[in-house]
C-alpha positions in Angstrom: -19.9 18.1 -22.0 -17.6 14.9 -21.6 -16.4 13.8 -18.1 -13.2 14.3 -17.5 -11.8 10.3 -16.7 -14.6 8.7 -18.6 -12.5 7.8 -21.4 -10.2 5.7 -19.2 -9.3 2.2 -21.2 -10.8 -0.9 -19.5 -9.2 -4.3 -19.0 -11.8 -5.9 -18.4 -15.0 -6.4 -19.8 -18.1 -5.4 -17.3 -21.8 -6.2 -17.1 -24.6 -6.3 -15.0 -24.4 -10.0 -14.2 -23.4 -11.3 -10.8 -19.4 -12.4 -10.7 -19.3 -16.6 -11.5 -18.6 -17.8 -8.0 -16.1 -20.7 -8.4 -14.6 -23.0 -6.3 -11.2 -21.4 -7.9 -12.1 -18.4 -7.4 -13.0 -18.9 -3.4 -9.6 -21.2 -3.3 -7.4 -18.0 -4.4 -9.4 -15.8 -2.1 -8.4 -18.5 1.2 -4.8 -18.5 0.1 -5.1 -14.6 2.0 -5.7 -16.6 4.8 -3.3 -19.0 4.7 -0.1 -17.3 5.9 -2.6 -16.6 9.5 -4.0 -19.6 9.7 -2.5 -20.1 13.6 -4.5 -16.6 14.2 -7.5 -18.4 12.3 -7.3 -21.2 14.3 -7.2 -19.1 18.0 -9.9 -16.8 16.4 -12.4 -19.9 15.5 -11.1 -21.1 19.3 -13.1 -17.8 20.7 -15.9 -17.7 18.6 -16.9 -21.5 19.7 -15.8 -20.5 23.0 -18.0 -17.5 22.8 -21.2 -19.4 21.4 -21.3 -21.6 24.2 -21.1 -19.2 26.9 -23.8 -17.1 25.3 -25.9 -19.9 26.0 -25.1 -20.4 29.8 -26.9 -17.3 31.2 -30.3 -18.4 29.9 -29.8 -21.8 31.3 -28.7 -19.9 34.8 -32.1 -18.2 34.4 -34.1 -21.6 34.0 -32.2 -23.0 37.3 -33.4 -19.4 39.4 -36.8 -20.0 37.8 -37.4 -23.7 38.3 -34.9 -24.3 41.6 -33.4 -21.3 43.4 -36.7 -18.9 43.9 -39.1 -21.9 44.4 -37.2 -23.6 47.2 -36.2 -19.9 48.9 -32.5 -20.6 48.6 -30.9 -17.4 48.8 -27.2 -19.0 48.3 -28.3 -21.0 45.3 -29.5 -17.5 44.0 -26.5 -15.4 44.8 -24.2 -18.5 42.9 -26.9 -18.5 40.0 -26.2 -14.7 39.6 -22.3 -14.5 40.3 -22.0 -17.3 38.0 -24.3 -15.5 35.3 -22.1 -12.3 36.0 -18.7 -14.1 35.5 -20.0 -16.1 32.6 -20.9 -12.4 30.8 -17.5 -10.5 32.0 -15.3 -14.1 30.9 -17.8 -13.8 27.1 -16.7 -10.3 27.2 -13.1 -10.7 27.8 -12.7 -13.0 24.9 -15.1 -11.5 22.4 -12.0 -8.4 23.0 -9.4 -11.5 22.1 -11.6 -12.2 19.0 -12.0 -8.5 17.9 -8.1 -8.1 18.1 -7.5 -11.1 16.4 -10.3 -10.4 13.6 -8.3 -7.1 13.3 -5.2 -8.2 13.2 -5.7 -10.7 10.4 -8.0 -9.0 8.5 -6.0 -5.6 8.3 -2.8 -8.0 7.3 -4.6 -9.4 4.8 -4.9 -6.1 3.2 -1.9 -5.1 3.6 -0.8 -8.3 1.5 -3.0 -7.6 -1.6 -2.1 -4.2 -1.5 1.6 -4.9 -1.3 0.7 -7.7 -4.4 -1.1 -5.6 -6.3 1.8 -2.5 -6.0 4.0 -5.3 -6.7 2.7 -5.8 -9.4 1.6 -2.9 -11.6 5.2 -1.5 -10.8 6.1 -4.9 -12.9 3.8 -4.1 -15.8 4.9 -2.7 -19.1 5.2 1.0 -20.3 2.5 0.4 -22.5 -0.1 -0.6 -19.3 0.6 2.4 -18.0 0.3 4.3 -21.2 -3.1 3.0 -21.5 -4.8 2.7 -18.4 -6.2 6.0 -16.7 -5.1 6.6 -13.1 -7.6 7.5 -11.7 -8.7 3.7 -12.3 -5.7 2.3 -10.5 -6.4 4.8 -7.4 -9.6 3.5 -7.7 -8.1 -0.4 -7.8 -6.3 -0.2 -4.9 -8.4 2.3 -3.0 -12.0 1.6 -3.5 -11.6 -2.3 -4.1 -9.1 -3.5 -2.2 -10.6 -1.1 1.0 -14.0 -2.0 -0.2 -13.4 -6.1 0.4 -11.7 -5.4 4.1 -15.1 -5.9 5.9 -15.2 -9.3 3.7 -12.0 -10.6 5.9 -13.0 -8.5 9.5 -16.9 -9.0 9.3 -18.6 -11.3 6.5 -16.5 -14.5 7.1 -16.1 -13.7 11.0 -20.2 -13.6 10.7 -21.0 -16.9 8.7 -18.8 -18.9 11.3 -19.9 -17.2 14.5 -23.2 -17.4 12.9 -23.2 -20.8 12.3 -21.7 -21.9 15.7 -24.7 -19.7 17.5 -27.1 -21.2 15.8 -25.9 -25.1 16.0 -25.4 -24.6 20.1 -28.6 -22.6 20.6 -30.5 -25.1 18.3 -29.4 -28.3 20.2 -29.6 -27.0 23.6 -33.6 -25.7 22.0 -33.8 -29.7 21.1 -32.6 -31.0 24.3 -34.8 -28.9 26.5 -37.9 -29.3 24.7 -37.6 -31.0 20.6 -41.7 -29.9 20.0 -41.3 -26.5 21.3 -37.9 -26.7 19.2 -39.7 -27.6 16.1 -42.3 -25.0 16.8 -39.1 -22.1 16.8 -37.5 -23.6 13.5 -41.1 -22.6 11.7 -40.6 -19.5 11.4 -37.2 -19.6 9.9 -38.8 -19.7 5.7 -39.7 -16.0 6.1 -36.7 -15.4 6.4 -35.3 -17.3 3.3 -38.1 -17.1 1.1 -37.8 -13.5 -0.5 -34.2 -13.0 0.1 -32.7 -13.6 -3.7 -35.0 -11.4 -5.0 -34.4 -8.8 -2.2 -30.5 -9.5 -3.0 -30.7 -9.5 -6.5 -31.6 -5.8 -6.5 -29.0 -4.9 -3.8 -26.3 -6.7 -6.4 -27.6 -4.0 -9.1 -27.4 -0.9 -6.8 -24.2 -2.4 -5.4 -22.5 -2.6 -8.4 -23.5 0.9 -9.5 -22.2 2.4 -6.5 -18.7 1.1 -7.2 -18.7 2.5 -10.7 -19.5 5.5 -9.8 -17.2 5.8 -6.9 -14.6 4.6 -9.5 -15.8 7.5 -12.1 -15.2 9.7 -8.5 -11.9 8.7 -8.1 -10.8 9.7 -11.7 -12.4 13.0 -11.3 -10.5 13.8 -8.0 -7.2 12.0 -9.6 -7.3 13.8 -13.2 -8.5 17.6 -11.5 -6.7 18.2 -8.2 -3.2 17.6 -9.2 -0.7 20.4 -10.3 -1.2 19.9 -14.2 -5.0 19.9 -13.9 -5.5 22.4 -11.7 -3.4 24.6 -13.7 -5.5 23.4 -17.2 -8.6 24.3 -15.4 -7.3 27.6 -14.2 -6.3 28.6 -17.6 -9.8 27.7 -18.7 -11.9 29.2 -15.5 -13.2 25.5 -15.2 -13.3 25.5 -11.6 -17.2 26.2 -11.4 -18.1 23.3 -14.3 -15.5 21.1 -12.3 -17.3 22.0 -9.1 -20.8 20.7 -10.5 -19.7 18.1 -12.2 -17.7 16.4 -9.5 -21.0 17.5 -7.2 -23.2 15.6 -9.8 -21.3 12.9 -9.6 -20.9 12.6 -5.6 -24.8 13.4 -5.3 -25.3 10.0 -7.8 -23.0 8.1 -5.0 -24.8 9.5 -2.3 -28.6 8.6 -3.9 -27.3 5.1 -4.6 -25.3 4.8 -0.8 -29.0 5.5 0.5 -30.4 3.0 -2.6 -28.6 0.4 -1.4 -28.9 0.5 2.6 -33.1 0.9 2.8 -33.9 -1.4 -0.5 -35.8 -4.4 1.6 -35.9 -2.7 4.8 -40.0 -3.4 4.3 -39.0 -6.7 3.6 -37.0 -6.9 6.9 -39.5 -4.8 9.1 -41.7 -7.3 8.0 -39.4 -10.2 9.5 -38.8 -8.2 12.6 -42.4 -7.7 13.1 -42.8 -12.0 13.1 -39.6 -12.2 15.1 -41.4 -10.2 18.0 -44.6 -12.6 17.5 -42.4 -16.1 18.1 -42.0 -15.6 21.8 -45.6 -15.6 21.9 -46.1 -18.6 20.0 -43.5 -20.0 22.9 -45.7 -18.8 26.0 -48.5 -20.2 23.9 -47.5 -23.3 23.2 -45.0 -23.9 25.9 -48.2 -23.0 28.4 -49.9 -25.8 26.6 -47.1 -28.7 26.8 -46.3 -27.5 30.2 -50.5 -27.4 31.8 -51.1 -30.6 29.3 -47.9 -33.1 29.4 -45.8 -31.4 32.3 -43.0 -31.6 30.0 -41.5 -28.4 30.4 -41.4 -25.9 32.9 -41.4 -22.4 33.7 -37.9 -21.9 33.6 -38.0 -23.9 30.6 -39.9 -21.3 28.9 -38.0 -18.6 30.1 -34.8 -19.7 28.3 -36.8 -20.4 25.4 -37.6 -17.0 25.0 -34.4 -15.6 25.7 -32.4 -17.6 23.4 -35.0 -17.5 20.6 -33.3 -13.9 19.2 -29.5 -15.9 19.4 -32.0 -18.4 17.0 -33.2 -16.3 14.9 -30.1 -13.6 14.7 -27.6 -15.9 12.3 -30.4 -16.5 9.9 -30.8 -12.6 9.7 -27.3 -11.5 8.9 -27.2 -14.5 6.5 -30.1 -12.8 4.6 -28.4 -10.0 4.8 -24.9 -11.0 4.1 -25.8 -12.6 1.1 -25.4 -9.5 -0.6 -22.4 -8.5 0.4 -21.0 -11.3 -0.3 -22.0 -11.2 -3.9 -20.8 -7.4 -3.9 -17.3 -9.0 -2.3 -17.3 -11.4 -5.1 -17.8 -9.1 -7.7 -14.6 -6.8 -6.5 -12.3 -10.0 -5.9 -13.1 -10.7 -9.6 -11.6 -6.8 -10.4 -8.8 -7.3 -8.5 -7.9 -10.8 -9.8 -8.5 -9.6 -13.4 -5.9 -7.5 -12.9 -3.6 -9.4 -10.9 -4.0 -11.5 -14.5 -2.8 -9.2 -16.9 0.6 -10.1 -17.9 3.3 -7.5 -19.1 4.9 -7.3 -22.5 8.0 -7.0 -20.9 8.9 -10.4 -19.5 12.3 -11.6 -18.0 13.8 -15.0 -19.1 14.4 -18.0 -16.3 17.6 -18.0 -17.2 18.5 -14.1 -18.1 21.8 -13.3 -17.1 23.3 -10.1 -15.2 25.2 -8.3 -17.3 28.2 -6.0 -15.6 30.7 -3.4 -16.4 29.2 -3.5 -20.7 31.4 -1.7 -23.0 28.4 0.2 -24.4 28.4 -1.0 -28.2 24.2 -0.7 -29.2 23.2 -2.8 -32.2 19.7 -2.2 -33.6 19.1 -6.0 -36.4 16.1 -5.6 -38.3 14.3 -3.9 -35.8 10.5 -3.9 -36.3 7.8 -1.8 -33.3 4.2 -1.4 -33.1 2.1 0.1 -30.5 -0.9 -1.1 -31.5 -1.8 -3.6 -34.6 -3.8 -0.7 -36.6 0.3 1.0 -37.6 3.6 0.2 -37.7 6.3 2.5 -35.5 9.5 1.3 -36.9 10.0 -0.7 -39.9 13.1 -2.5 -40.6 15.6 -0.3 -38.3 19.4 -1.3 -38.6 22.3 0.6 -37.4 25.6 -0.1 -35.2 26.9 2.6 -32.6 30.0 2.0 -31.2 31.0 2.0 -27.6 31.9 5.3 -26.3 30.6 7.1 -29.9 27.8 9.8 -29.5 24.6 8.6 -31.9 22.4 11.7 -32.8 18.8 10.8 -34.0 17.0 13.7 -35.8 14.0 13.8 -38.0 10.4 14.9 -38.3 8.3 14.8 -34.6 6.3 11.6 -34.9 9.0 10.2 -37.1 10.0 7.4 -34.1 13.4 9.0 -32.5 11.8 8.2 -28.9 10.4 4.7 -29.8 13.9 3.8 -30.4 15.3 5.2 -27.5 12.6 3.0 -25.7 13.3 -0.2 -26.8 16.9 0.2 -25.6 16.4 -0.4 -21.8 13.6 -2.5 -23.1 10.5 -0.3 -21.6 8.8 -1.9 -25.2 10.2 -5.0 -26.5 10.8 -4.9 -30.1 7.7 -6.8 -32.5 10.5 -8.4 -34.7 14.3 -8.4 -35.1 16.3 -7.5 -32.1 18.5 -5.1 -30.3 22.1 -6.1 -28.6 24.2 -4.6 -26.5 27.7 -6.1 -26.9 26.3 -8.1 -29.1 23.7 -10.1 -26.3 20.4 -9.6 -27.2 18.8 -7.4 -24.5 16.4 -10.0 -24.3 18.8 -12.1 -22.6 19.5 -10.0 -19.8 18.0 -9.6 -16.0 15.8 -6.3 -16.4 17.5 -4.9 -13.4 20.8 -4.9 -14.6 20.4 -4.5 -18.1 18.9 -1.0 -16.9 21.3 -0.8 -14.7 23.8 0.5 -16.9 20.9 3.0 -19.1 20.7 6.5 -17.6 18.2 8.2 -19.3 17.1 12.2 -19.3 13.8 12.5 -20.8 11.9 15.4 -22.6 9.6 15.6 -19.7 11.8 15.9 -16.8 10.1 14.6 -13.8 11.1 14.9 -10.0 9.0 13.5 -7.3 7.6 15.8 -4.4 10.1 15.3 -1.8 13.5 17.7 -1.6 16.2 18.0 -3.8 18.7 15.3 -2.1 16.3 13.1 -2.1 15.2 13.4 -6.0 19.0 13.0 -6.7 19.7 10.0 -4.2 16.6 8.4 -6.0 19.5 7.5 -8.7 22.0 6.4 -6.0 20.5 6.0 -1.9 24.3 5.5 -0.7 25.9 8.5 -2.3 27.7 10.5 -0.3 27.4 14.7 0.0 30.5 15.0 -1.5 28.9 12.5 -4.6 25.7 14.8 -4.7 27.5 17.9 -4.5 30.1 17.3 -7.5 27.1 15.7 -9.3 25.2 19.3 -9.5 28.5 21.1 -10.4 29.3 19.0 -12.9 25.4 19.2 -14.2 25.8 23.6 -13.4 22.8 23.7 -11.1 24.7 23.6 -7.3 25.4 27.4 -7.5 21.5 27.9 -7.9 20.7 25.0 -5.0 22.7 26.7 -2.7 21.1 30.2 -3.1 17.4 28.6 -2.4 16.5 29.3 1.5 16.9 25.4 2.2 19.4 24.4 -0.3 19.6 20.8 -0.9 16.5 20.2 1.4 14.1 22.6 -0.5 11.2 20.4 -1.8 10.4 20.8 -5.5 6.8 20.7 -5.7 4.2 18.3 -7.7 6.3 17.5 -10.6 9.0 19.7 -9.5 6.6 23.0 -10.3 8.4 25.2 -8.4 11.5 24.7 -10.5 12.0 26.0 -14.2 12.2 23.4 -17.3 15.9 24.4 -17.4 16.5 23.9 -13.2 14.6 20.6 -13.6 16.5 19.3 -16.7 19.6 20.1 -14.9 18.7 18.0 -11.4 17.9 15.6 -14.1 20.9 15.3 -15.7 23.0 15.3 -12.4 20.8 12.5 -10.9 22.1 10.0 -14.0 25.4 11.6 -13.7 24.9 9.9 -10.0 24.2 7.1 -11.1 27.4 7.0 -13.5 25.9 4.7 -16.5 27.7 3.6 -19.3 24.8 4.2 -21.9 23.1 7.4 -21.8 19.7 8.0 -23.3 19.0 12.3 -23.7 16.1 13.7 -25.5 17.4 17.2 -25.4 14.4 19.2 -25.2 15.9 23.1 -25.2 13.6 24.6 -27.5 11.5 26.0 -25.2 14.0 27.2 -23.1 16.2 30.5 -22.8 19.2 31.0 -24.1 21.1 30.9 -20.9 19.3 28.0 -19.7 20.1 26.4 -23.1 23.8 26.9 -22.7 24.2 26.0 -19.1 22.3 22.2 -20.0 24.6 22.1 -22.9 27.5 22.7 -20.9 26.1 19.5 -18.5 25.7 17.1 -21.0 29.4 17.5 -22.1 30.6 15.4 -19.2 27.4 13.6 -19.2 27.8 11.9 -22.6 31.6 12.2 -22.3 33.3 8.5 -22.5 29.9 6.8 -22.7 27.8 5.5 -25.5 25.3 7.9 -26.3 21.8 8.4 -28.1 21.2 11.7 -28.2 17.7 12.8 -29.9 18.4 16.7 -31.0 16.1 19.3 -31.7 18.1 22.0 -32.7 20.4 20.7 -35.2 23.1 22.9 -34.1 23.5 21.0 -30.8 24.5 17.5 -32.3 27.0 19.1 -35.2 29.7 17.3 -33.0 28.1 14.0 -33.2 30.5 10.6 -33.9 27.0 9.4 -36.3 23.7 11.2 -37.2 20.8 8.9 -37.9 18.1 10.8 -39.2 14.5 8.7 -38.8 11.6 9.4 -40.8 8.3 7.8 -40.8 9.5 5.0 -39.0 12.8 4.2 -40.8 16.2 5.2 -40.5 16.9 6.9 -43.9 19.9 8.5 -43.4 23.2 7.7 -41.6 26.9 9.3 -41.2 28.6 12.4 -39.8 27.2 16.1 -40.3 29.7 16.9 -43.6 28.6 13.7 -44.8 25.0 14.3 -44.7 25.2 18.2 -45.8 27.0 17.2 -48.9 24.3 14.3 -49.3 22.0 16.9 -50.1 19.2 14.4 -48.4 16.8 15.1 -45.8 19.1 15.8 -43.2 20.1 19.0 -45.4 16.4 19.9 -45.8 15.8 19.9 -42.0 19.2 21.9 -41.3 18.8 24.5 -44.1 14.9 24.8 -42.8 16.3 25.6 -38.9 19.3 28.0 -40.0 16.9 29.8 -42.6 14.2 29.9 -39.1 17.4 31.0 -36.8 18.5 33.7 -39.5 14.9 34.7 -39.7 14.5 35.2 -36.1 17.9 37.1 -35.6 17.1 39.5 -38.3 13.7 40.7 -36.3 15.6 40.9 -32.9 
């Protein structure tokens, strides 16, 4: 049986090869930074400060070795181990600083590419949205964006505090004792020897994981949501569902385990050679000290205690290796889709348009979703400001497609549509649907109350606004008889509201917003007859002294119409007023005599 959500369109190709590390790519990931880089700066400040302190108490220890218990001076002691004790609470105190800091940049940081990303798919065409899956662009900003956080708090945090431990414990190694130094630095090739191979495999497991948290996501995004819980309701799905989504979280679990014990042989194995080096150190620091005097006890004693700050950079940086190859890997996700440009792009130099008349002019007007068919071919017509424009025809015939390209949610493959006689093209985005209100087939309302779907239209209505709104649009009588009137929350998708309540919120929120085109695809088909009446009696003032595109389903609804356009297979092949048509004998006649000889049909069995 198919997954649900593993059909979801890619925008990207993917493989199994690590992501190509550029200097670009690591510039764009710094620009993050840039906007913090006083933060930066006062972070890097406590890590040096930090790495130097660390070494301090070791060096304390060699001066109560070598001077303080030798001589017996007990106040030389006491200020060795206050000083050791203030050193450690000071190191303390500012690793807090650094931990706030690391916090406080990194979680800004996110923030930012979250905010960029929303930004930026909210920018992106009707047709991105039309293609992607959802549960991939949960999964975008979710899983990849949270999955890259511990690449601002803790990988780049860790090279440079790893790098400033090593460099200060290494020279103060040198200027104690360079032989017994040297002697330290030899074991540092196990470490580095196996660890691209060891990394390589972690890359592969890695990159599995986040697939199949991604296929995870869609599962969870596609099944527990109104509409799909519903669908597998219907179906009794819910045990298949269970297993699958169990399958599917047991794979991330097996591969979450994968991924953290591949090499841990390879790394007991280090840690076993770690705990031999200060051996080698009281072997060979015996020998320089009993041979050539050149070192002494205390010497040795701070060699051995700062030979795990030696060796502890070299063993995240085998280890961070991976992740940041894992890192690299999501930043190139999240970049590829910061790439993708929309269809719909505004001009430099668009201009705001303001107060339009309304007139819609459609010039040789060609639309393709895809390159395999054509949509519309060759679509020409002129409605008037203020008229009401019916479109009828066959479903599939391309009534919504031109509906669509009005307030430019598709941009037209050839010819071009005007308002006023400005190409739409022309005009800011913002204020070009500005002046479209539009009540779609599919009513949708947001899961927040009633006010607040209707002030989604207009935030600074007033209750006086809202409340004409609804009696203009015949729903306020049936608001105020719900327990919390106004402020009763609709549900996912507005459930707990009929197709007739919802189309009526619907067409009072665009009545709020008082456009001077109006876009209705008057889906009553499906609903009762009283239903049917009331949203008829809405649209009246709805479409009244506005320039209208009506798309009717029931023939009977648009008898009134100023102009019928009747679309089929892409083209307009009809045009004029409902006599006009009817005495055409055309198409329009077919479809009209085909719904009255349906109606007849169906009173006649009543």
């Amino acid at each position: 049986m198919p997954r649900i959500g593993a059909g979801n369109v890619k925008f990207y190709k993917e493989t199994d090869e690590k992501p190509n590390i550029t200097k670009s790519l690591v510039i764009r990931i710094l620009t993050y930074f840039f906007p913090y880089w006083k933060l930066m700066i006062a972070m890097f400040l406590t890590i040096i400060t930090t790495s130097i302190l660390g070494i301090i108490p070791s060096i304390l220890t060699k001066g109560i070795i070598d001077s303080a218990l030798p001589k017996g001076n007990l106040k030389l002691l006491l200020l060795y181990i206050l000083m050791s004790f203030g050193i450690l609470m000071l190191s303390n105190l500012i690793s807090v600083a650094q931990s706030y800091l690391n916090s406080l940049v990194s979680k800004n940081i996110i923030r930012d590419l979250r905010g960029d990303m929303y930004k930026h798919l909210q920018n992106m065409s009707l047709k991105f949205f039309s293609d992607v899956h959802t549960g991939e662009i949960t999964s975008l900003i979710s899983n990849d964006i949270g999955g890259i956080e511990s690449v601002f708090s803790n990988t780049f945090i860790q090279i440079f505090q790893g790098i400033f431990v090593f460099v200060t414990t290494a020279i103060t190694l040198f200027y104690t004792n360079w032989k017994l130094a040297i002697i330290s630095l030899l074991m540092l090739p196990l470490f580095l020897a196996p660890t691209k191979k060891v990394g390589k495999k972690r890359w592969k497991i890695a990159k599995q994981t986040q697939d199949k948290l991604a296929e995870l996501t869609n599962i969870i995004t596609e099944t527990l949501n109104v509409s799909g819980s519903l669908l597998i309701k219907l179906f009794t799905k819910e045990r298949e569902r269970c297993e699958e989504f169990q399958a599917v979280n047991n794979e991330v679990t097996r591969l979450q385990i994968h991924e953290t014990v591949v090499g841990r042989w390879f790394f007991m194995t280090i840690q076993t050679f770690v705990s031999v080096s200060p051996m080698l150190i009281y072997l060979f620091g015996g020998i320089f000290m009993i041979k050539y005097h050149d070192i002494t006890i205390g010497g040795i004693v701070m060699f051995v205690t700062l030979i795990g700050r030696l060796y502890g950079p070299v063993t995240t940086f085998s280890n961070i290796h991976v992740d940041i190859v894992r890192s690299m890997a999501l930043f190139e996700r999240i970049f590829k889709y910061f790439d993708l440009k929309s269809e719909i792009i505004e001009k430099v130099d668009a201009i705001n348009v303001n107060n339009v008349k309304g007139e819609i002019s459609f010039e040789n007007v060609q639309f393709s979703y895809n390159k395999k068919s054509t949509a519309l071919l060759d679509v020409n017509f002129v409605i008037k400001a203020g008229q009401m424009a019916a479109f009828v025809g066959p479903s599939g015939a391309g009534k919504t497609t031109i509906t669509y390209l009005v307030p430019r949610l598709y941009d037209v493959s050839e010819g071009a549509v005007l308002i006023d006689g400005i190409n739409i093209k022309d005009m800011t985005l913002e204020s070009l649907r500005g002046q479209i209100g539009m009540v779609t087939q599919e009513t949708f309302l947001f899961n927040i109350s009633i006010r607040e779907n209707l002030l989604f239209a207009k935030p600074n209505a007033s209750e006086k606004d809202i409340i004409n709104a609804c009696r203009t649009a015949n729903i306020h009588d049936f608001i105020i008889s719900l327990p919390d009137g106004y402020d009763t929350v609709v549900g996912d998708r507005g459930i707990k509201l009929s197709g007739g309540e919802k189309q009526r919120i619907s067409i009072a929120r665009t009545l709020l917003k008082d456009p001077k085109i109006v876009i209705f695809d008057e889906a009553t088909s499906a609903l009762d007859s009283n239903s049917e009446t009331l949203i008829q009696q809405a649209i009246e003032p709805l479409l009244k002294s506005r320039t209208s595109l009506v798309i009717a389903h029931r023939l009977s609804t648009i008898i009134s119409a100023d102009v019928i356009y009747v679309v089929k297979e892409g083209s307009v092949v009809e045009s004029g007023t409902h006599e006009e048509l009817l005495h055409a004998g055309g198409v329009y006649k077919d479809l009209y005599d085909k719904q009255f000889k349906a109606l007849k049909k169906h009173e006649s069995s009543i």
